[in-house]
C-alpha positions in Angstrom: 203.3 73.3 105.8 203.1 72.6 109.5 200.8 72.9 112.0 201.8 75.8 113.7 202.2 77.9 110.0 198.5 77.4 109.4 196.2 80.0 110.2 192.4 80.1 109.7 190.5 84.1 108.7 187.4 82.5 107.9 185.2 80.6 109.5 182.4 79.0 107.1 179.0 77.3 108.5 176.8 74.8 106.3 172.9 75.1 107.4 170.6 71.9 106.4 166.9 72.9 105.5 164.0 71.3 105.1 162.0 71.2 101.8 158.5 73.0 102.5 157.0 73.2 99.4 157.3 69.5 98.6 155.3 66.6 99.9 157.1 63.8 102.1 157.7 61.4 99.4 159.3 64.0 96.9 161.5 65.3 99.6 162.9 62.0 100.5 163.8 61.3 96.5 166.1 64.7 96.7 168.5 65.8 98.6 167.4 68.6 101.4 168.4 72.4 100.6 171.7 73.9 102.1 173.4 78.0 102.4 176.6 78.4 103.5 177.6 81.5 105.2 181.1 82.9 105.7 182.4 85.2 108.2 185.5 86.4 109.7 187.3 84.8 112.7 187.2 87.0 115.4 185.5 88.0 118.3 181.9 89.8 118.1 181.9 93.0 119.5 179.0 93.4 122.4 176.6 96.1 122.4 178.5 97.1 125.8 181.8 97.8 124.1 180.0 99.3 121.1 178.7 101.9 123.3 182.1 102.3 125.0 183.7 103.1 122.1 181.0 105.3 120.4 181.9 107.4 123.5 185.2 107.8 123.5 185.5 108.5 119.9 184.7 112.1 121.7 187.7 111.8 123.3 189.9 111.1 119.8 192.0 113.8 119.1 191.0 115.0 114.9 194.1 115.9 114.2 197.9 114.8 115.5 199.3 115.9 118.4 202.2 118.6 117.8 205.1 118.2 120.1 207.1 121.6 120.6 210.6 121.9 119.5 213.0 121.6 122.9 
């Protein structure tokens, strides 16, 4: 497969912790705790544009348009 035919949908993040409940020398002896998280590739939609379409979801018609005979 080349290059070009690849195509991510995911995007996936690995998050190193720190060990609280262990003392310094117990920590060092395993290895620190990790999460991954997942989440679609795309772009975040503001709280701007969220409001701007909230609004014009008003403006939506609820049912399609008819289009008379000619």
């Amino acid at each position: 497969m080349g290059d070009s035919e690849a195509v991510a949908t995911s995007t996936f993040a690995v998050h190193r912790d720190v060990w609280t409940n262990l003392s310094p020398e117990m920590a060092a002896l395993v290895a620190p705790p990790v999460s991954v998280s997942a989440a679609p590739l795309g772009r975040p939609v503001g709280a701007w544009r969220r409001g701007q379409l909230a609004r014009s979801l008003g403006n939506m018609p609820v049912r399609r348009h008819r289009v008379g005979a000619r």
